[in-house]
OpenMM code with the backbone's topology and positions (N, CA, C; nanometers):
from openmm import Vec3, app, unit

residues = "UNK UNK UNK UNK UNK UNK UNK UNK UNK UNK UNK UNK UNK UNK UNK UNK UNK UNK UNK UNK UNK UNK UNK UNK UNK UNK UNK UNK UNK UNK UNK UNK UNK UNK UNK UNK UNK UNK UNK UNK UNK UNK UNK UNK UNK UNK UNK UNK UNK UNK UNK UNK UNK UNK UNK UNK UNK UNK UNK UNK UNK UNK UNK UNK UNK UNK UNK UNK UNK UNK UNK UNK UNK UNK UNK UNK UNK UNK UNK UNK UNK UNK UNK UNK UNK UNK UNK UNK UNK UNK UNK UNK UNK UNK UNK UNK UNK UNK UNK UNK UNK UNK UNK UNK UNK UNK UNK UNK UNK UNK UNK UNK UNK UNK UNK UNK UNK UNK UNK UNK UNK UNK UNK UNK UNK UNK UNK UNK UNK UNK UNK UNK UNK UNK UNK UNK UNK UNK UNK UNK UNK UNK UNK UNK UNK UNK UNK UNK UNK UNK UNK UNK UNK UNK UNK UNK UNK UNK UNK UNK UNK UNK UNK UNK UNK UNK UNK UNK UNK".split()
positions = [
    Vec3(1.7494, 6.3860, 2.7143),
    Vec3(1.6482, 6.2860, 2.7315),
    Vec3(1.5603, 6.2790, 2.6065),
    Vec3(1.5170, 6.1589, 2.5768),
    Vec3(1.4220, 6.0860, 2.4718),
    Vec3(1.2632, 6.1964, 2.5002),
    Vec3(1.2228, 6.1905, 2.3866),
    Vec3(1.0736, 6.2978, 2.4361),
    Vec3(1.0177, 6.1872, 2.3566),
    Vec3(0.9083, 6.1666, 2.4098),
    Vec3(0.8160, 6.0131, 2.3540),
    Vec3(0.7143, 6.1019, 2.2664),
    Vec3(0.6618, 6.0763, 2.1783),
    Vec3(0.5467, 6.1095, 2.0788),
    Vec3(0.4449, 6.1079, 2.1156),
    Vec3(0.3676, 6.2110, 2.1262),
    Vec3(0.2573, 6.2086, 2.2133),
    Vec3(0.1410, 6.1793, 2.0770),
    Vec3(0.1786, 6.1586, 1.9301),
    Vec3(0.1108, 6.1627, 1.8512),
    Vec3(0.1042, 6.0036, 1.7642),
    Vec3(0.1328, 5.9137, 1.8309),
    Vec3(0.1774, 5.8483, 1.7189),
    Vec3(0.0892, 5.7668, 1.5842),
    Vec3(0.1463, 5.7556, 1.4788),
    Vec3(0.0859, 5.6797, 1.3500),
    Vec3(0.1655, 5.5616, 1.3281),
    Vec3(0.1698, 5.4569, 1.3260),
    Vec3(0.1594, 5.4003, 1.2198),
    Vec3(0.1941, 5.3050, 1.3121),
    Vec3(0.3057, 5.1581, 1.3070),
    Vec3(0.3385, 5.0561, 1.3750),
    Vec3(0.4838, 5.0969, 1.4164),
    Vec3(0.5595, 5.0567, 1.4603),
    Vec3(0.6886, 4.9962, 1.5295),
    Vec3(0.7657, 4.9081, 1.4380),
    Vec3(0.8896, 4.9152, 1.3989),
    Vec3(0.9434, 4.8241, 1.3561),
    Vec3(0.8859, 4.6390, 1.4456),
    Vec3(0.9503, 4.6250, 1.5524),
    Vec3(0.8907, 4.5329, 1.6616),
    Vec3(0.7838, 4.4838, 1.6608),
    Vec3(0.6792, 4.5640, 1.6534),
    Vec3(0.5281, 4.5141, 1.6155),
    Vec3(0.5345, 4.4451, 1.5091),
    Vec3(0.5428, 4.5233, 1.3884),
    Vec3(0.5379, 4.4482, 1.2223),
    Vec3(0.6235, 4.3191, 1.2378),
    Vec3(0.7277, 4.2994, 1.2984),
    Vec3(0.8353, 4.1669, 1.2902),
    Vec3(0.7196, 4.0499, 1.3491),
    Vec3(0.6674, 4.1120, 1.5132),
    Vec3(0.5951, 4.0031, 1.5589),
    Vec3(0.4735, 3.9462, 1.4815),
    Vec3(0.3980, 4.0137, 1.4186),
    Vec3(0.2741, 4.0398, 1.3412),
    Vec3(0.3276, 3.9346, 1.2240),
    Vec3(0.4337, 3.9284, 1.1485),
    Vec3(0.5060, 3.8598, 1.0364),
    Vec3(0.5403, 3.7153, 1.1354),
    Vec3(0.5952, 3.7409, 1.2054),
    Vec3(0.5887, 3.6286, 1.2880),
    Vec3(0.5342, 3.5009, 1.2854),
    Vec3(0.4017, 3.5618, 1.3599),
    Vec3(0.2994, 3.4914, 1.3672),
    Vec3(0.1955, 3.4256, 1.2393),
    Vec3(0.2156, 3.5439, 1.1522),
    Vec3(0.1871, 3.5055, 1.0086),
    Vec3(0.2279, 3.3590, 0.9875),
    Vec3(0.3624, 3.4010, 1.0034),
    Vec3(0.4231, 3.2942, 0.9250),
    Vec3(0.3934, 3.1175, 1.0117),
    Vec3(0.4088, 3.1491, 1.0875),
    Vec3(0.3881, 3.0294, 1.1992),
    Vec3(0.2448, 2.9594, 1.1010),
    Vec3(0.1167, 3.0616, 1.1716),
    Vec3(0.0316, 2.9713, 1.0938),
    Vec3(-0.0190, 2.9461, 0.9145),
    Vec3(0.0867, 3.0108, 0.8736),
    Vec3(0.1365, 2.9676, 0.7238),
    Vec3(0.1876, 2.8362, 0.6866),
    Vec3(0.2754, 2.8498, 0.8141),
    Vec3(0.3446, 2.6886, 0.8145),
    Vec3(0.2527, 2.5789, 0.8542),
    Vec3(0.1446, 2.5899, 0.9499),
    Vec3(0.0885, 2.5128, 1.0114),
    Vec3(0.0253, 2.4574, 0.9124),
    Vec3(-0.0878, 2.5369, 0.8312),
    Vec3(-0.1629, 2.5359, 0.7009),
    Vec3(-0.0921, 2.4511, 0.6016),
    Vec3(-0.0011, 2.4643, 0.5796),
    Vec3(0.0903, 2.4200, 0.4819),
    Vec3(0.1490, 2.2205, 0.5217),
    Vec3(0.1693, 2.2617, 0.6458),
    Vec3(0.1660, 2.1366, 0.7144),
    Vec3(0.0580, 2.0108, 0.7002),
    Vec3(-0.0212, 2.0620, 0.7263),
    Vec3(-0.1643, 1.9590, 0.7657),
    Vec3(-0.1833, 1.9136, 0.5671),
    Vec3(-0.1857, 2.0263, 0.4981),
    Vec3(-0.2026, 2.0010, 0.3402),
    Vec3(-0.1013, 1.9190, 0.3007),
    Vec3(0.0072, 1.9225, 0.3106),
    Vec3(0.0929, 1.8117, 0.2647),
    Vec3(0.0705, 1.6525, 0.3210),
    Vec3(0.0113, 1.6972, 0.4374),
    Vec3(-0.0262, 1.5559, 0.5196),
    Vec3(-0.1174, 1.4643, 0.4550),
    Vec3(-0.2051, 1.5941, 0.4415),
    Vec3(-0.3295, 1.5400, 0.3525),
    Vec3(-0.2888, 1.4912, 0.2119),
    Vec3(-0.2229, 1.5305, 0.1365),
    Vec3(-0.1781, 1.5302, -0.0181),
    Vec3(-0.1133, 1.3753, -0.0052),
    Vec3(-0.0269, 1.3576, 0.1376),
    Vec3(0.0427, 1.2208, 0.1079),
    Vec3(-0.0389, 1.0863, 0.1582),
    Vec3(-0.1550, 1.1159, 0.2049),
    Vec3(-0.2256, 1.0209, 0.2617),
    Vec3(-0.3128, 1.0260, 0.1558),
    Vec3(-0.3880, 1.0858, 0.0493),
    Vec3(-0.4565, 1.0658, -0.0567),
    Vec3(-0.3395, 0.9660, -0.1770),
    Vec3(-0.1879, 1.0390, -0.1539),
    Vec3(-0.1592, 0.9906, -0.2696),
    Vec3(-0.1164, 0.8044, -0.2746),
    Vec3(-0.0846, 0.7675, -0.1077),
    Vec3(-0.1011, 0.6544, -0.0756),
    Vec3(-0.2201, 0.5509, -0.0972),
    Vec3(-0.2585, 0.6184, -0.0773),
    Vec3(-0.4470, 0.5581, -0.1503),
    Vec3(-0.4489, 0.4929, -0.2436),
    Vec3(-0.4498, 0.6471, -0.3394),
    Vec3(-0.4240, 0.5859, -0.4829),
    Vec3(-0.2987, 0.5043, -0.5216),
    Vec3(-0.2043, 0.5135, -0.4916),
    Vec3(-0.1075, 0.4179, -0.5439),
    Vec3(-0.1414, 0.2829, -0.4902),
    Vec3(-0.1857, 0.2188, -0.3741),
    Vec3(-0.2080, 0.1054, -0.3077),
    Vec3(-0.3253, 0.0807, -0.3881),
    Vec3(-0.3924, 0.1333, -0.3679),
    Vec3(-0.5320, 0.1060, -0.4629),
    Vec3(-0.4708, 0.0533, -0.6305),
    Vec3(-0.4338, 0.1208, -0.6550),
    Vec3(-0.3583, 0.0725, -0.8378),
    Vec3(-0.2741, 0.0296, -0.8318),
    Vec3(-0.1671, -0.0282, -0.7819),
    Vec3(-0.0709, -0.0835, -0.7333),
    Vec3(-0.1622, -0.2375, -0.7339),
    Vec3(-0.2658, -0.2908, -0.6052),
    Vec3(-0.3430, -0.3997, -0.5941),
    Vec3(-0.4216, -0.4115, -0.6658),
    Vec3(-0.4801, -0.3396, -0.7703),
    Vec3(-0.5320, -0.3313, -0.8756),
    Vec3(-0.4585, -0.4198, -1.0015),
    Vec3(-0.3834, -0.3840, -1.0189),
    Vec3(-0.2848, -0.3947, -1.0682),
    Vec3(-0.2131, -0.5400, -1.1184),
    Vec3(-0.1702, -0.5231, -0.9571),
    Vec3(-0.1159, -0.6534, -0.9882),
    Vec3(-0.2212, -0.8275, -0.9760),
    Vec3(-0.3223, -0.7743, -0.9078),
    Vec3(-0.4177, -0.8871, -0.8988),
    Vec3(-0.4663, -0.8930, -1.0966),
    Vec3(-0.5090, -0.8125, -1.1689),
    Vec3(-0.5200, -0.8151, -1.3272),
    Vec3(-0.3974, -0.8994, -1.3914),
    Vec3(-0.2937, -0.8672, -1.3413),
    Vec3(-0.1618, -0.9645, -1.4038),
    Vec3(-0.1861, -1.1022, -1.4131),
    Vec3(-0.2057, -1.1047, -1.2842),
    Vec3(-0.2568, -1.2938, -1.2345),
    Vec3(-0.3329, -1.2995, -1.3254),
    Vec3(-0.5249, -1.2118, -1.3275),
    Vec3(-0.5678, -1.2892, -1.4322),
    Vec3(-0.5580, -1.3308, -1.5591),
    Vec3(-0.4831, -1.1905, -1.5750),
    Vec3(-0.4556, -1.2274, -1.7139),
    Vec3(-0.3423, -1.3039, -1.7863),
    Vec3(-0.2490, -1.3844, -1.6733),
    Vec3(-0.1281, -1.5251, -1.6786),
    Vec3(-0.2130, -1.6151, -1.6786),
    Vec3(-0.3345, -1.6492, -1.5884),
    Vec3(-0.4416, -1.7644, -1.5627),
    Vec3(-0.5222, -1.7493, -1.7183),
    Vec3(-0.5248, -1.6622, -1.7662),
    Vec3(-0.6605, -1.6543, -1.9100),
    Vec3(-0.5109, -1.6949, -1.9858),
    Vec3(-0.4582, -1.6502, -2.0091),
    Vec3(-0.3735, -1.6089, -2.1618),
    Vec3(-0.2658, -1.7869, -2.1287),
    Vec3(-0.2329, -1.8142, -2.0485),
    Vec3(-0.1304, -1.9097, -2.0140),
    Vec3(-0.1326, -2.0197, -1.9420),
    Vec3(-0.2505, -1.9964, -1.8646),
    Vec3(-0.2915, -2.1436, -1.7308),
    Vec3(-0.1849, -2.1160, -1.6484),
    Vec3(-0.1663, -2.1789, -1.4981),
    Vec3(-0.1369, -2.1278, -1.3743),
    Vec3(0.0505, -2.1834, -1.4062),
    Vec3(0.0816, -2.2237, -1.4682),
    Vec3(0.2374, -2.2601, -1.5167),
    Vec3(0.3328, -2.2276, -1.4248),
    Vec3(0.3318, -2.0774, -1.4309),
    Vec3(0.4350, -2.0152, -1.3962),
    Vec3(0.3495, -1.9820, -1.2254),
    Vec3(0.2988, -2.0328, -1.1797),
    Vec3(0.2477, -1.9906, -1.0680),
    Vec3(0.1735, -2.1099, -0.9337),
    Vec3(0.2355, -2.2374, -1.0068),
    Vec3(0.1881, -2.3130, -0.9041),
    Vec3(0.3205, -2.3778, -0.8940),
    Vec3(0.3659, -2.4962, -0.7367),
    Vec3(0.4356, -2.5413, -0.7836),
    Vec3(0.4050, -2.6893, -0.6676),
    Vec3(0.4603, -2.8300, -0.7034),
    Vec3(0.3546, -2.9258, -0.6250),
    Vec3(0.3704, -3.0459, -0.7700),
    Vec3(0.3367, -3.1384, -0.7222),
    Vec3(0.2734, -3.2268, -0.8535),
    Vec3(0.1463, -3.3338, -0.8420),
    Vec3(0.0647, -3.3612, -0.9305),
    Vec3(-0.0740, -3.3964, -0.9662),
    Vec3(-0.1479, -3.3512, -0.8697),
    Vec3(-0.2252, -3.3624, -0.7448),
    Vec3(-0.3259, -3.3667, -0.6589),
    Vec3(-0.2589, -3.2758, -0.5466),
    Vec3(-0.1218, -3.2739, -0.5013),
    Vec3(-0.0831, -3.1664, -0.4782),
    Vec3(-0.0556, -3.0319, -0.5257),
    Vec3(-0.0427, -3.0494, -0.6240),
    Vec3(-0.0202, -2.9069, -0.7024),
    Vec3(-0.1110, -2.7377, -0.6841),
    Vec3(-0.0657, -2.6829, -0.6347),
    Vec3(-0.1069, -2.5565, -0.5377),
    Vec3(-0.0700, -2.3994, -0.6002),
    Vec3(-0.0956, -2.3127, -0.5678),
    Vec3(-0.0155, -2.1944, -0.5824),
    Vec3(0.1103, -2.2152, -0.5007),
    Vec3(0.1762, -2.1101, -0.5600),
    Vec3(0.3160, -2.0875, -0.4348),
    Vec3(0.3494, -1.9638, -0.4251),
    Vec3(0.3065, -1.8880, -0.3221),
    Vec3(0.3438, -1.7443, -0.2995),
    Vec3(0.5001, -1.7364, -0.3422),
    Vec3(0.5743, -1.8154, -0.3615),
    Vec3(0.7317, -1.7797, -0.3996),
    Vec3(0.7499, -1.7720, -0.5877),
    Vec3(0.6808, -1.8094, -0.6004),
    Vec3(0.6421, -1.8504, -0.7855),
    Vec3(0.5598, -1.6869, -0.8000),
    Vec3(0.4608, -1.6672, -0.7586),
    Vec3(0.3595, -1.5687, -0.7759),
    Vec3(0.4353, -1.4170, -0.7593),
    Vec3(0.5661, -1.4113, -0.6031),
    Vec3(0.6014, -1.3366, -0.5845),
    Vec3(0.7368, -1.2494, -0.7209),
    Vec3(0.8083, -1.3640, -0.7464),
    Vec3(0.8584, -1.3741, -0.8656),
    Vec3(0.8095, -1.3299, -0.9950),
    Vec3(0.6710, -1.3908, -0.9862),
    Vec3(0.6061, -1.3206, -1.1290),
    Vec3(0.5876, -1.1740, -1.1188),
    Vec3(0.5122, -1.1689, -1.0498),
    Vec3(0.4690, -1.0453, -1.0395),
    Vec3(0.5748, -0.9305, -0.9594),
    Vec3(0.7076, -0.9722, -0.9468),
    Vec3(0.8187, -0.8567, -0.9764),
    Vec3(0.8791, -0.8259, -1.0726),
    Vec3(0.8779, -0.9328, -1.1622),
    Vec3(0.9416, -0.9107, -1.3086),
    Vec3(0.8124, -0.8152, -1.3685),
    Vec3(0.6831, -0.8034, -1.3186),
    Vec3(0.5855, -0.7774, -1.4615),
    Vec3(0.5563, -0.6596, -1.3424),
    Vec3(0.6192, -0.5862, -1.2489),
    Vec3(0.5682, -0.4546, -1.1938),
    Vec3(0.6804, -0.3787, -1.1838),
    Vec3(0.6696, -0.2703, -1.2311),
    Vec3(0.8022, -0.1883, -1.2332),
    Vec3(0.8040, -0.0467, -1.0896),
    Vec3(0.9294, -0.1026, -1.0161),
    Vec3(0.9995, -0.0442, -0.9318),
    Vec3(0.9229, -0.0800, -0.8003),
    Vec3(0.8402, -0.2387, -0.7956),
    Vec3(0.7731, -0.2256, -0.6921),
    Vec3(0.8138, -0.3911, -0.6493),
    Vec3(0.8296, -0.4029, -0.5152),
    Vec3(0.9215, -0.5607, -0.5201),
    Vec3(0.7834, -0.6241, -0.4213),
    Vec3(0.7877, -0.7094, -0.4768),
    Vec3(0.6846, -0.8094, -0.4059),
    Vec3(0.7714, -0.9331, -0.3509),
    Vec3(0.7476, -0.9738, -0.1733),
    Vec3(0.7827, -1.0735, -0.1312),
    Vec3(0.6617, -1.1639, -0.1145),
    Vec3(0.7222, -1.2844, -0.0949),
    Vec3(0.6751, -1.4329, -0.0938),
    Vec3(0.6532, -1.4458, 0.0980),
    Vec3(0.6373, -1.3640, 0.1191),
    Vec3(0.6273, -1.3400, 0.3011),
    Vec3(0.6235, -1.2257, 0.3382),
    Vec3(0.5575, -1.2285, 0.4703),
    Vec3(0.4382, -1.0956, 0.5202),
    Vec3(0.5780, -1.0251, 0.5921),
    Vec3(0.7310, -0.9314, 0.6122),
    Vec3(0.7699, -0.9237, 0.6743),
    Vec3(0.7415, -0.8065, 0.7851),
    Vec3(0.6293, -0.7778, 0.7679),
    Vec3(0.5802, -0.6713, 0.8676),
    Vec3(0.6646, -0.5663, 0.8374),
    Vec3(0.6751, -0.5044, 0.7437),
    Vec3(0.7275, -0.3810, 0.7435),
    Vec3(0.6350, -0.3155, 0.7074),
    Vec3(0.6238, -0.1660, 0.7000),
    Vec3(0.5528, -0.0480, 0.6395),
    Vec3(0.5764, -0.0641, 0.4888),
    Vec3(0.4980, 0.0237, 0.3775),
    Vec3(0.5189, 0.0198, 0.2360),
    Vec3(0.5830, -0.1328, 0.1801),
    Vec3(0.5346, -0.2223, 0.1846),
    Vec3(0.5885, -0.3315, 0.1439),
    Vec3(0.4222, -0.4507, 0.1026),
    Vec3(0.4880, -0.4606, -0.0480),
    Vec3(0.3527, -0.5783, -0.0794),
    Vec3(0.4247, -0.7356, -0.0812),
    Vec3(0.3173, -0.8125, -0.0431),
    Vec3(0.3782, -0.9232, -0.0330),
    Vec3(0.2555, -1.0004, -0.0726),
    Vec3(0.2408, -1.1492, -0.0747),
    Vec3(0.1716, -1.2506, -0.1506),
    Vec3(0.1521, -1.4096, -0.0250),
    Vec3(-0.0073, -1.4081, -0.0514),
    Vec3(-0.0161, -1.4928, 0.0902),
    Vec3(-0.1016, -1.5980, -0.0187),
    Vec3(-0.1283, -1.7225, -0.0200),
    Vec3(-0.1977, -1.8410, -0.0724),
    Vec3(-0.3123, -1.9127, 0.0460),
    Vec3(-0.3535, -1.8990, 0.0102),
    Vec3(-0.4901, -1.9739, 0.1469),
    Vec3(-0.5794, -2.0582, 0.0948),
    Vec3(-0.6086, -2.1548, 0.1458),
    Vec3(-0.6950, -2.2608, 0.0893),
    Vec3(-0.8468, -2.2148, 0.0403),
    Vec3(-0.8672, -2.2477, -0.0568),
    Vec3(-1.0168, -2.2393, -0.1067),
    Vec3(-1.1098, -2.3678, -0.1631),
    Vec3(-1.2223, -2.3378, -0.1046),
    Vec3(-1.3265, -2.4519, -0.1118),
    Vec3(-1.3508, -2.4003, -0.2720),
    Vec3(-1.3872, -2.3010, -0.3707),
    Vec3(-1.3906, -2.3457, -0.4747),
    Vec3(-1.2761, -2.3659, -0.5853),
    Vec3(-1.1470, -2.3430, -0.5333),
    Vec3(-1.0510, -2.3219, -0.6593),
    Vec3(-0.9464, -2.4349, -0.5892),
    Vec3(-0.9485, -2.5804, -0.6146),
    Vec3(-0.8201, -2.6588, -0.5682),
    Vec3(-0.6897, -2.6366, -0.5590),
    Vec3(-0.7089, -2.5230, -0.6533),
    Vec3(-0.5240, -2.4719, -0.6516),
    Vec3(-0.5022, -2.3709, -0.5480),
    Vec3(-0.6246, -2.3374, -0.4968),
    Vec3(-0.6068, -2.2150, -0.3483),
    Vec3(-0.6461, -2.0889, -0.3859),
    Vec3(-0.6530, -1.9741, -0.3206),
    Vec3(-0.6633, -1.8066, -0.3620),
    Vec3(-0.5472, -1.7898, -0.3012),
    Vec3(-0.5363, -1.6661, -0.3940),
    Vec3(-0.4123, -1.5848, -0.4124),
    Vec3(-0.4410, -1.4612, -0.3137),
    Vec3(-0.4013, -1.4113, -0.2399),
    Vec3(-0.3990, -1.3049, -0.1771),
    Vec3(-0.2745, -1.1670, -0.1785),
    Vec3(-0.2640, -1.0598, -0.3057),
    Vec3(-0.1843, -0.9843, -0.2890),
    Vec3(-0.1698, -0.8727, -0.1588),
    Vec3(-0.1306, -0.8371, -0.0670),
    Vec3(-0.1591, -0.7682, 0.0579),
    Vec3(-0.0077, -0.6352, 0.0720),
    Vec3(-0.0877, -0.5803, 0.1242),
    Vec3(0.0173, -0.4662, 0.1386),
    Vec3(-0.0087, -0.4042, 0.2754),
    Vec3(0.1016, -0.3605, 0.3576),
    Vec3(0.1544, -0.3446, 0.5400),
    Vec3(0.1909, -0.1850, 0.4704),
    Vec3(0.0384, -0.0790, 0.5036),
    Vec3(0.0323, 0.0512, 0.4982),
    Vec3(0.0997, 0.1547, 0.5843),
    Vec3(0.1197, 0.2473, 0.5279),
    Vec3(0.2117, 0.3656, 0.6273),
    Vec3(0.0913, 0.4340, 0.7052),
    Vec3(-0.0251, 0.5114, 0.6778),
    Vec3(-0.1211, 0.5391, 0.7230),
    Vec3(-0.2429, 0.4323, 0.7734),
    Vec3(-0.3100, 0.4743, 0.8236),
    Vec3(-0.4210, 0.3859, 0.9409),
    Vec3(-0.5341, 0.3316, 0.8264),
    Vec3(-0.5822, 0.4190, 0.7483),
    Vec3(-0.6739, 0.3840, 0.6431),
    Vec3(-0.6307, 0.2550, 0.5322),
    Vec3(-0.4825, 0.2778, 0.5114),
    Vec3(-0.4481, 0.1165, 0.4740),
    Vec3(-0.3428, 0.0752, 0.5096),
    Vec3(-0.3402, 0.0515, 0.6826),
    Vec3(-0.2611, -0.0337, 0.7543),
    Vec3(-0.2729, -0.1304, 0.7205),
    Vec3(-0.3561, -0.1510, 0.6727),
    Vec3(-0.3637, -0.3186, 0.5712),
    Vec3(-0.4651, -0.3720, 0.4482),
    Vec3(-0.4170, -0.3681, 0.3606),
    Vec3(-0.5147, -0.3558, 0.2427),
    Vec3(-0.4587, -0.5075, 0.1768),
    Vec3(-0.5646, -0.5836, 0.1116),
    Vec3(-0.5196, -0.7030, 0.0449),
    Vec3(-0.6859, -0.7100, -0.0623),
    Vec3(-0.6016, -0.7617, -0.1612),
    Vec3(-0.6981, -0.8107, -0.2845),
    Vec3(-0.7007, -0.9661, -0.3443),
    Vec3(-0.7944, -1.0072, -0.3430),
    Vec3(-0.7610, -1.1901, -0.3662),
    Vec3(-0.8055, -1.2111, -0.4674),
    Vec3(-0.7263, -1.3190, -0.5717),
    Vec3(-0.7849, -1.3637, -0.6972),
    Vec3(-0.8177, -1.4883, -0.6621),
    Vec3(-0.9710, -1.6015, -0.6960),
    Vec3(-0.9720, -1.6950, -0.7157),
    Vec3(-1.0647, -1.7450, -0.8017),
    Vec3(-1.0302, -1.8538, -0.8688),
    Vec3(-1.0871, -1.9185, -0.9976),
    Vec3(-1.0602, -1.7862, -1.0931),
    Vec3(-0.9610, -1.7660, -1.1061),
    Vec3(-0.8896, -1.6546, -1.2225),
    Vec3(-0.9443, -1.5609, -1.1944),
    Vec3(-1.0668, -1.4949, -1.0909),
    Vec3(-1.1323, -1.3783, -1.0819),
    Vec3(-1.0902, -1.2591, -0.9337),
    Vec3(-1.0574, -1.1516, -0.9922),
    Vec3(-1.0430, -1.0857, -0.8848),
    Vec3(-1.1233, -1.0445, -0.8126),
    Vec3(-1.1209, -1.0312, -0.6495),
    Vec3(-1.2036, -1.0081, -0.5486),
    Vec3(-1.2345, -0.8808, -0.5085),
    Vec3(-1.2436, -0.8495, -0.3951),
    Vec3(-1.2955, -0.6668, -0.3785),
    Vec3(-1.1515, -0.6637, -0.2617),
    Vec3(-1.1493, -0.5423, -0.2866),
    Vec3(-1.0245, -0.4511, -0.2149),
    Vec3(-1.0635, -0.4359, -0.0996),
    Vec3(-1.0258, -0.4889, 0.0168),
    Vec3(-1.0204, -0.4730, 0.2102),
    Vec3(-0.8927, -0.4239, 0.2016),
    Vec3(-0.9334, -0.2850, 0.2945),
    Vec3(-0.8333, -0.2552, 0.3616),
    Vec3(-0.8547, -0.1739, 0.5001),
    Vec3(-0.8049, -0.1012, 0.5617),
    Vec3(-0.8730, -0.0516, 0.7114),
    Vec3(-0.7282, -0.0756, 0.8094),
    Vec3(-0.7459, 0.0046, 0.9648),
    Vec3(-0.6414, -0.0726, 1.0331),
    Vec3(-0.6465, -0.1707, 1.1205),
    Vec3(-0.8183, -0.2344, 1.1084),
    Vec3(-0.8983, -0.3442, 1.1617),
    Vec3(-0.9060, -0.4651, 1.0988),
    Vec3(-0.7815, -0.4601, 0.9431),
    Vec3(-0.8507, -0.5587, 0.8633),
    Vec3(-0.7330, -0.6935, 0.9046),
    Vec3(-0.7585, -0.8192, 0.8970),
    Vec3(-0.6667, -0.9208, 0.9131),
    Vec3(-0.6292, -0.9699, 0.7450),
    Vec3(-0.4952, -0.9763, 0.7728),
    Vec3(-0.4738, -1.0731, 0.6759),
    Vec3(-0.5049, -1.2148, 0.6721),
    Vec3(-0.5350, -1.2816, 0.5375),
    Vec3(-0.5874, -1.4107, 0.5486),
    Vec3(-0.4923, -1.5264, 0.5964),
    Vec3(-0.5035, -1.6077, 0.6503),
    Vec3(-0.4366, -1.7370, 0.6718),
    Vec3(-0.3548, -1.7664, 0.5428),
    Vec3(-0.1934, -1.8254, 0.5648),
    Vec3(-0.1755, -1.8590, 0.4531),
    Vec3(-0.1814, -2.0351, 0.5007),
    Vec3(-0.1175, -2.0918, 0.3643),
    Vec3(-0.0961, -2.1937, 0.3893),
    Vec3(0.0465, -2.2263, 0.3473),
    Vec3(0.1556, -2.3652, 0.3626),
    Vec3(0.2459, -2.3807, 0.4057),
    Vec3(0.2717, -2.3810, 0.2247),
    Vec3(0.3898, -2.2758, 0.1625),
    Vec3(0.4536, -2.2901, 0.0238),
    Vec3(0.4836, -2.3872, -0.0699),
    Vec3(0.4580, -2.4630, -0.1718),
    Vec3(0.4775, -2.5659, -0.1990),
    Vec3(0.5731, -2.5314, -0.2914),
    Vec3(0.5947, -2.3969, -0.3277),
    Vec3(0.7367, -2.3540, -0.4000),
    Vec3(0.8720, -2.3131, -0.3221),
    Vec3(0.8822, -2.2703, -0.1982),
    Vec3(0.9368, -2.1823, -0.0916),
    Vec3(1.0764, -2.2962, -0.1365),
    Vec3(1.0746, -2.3751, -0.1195),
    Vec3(1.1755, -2.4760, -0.1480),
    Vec3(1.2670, -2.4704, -0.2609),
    Vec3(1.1175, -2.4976, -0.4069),
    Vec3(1.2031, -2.4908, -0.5146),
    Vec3(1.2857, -2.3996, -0.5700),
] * unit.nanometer
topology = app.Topology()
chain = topology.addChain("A")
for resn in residues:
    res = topology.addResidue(resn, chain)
    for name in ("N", "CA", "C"):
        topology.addAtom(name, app.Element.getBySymbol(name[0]), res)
């Protein structure tokens, strides 16, 4: 028969395993929540400079060139066209595709036109359909060549568009 230690020191193999165990568990947990955090900051910033970004392009096609490449319509009709705008501004952003329509997906920027009382040719609205709640929806508007302030939130609406006058061409 086994004679049990009436003295004992130190741990148990068994003990130390569970003890490591548990370590590790909330090692992982820790580790968890930080990466969470790391990818919801880094979404931020990229959406943030990303709409940054590309709303500066516009102005600076409207300063350097006049709206050319970005309206499409003729005399008194002549408008933006989210399909012209969307176009531009995929050739002049690298690895980032901009559509000419909202398709409700996650990570995806797209380009909305809405009527404006001071700019006849309309505002431009670049908008982006966020992975996280903080910019479930973020959009930046240029009008009269000037860019607007950055909304975003998971309360925010996108603006009305109006009907493409390029979607056609």
């Amino acid at each position: 028969m086994l004679k049990l230690r009436k003295n004992k020191k130190g741990f148990t193999l068994v003990e130390l395993i569970v003890v490591i165990a548990i370590m590790a568990v909330l090692a992982g947990t820790v580790a968890g929540v930080t990466v969470s955090q790391l990818n919801k900051n880094t979404d931020k910033t990229n959406v943030t400079t990303n709409l940054n970004n590309l709303a500066s392009a516009i102005v600076t096609e409207i300063a350097d060139n006049g709206t050319t490449e970005l309206v499409a319509g003729e005399g008194a009709n002549q408008k933006y066209s989210a399909t012209k705008i969307a176009a531009f501004l995929t050739k002049r952003a690298s690895g980032i595709t901009i559509n000419a329509t909202n398709n409700n997906k996650t990570g995806e920027f797209f380009v909305l036109v809405q009527t404006s009382d001071s700019d006849a040719l309309g505002s431009i609205c670049i908008c982006y359909n966020g992975k996280t709640n903080a910019y479930k929806k973020a959009y930046i508007s240029v009008t009269d060549g000037a860019t607007g302030s950055l909304n975003y939130g998971s309360s925010v609406t996108f603006p009305t568009a109006i009907n493409d006058p390029g979607a056609s061409a």
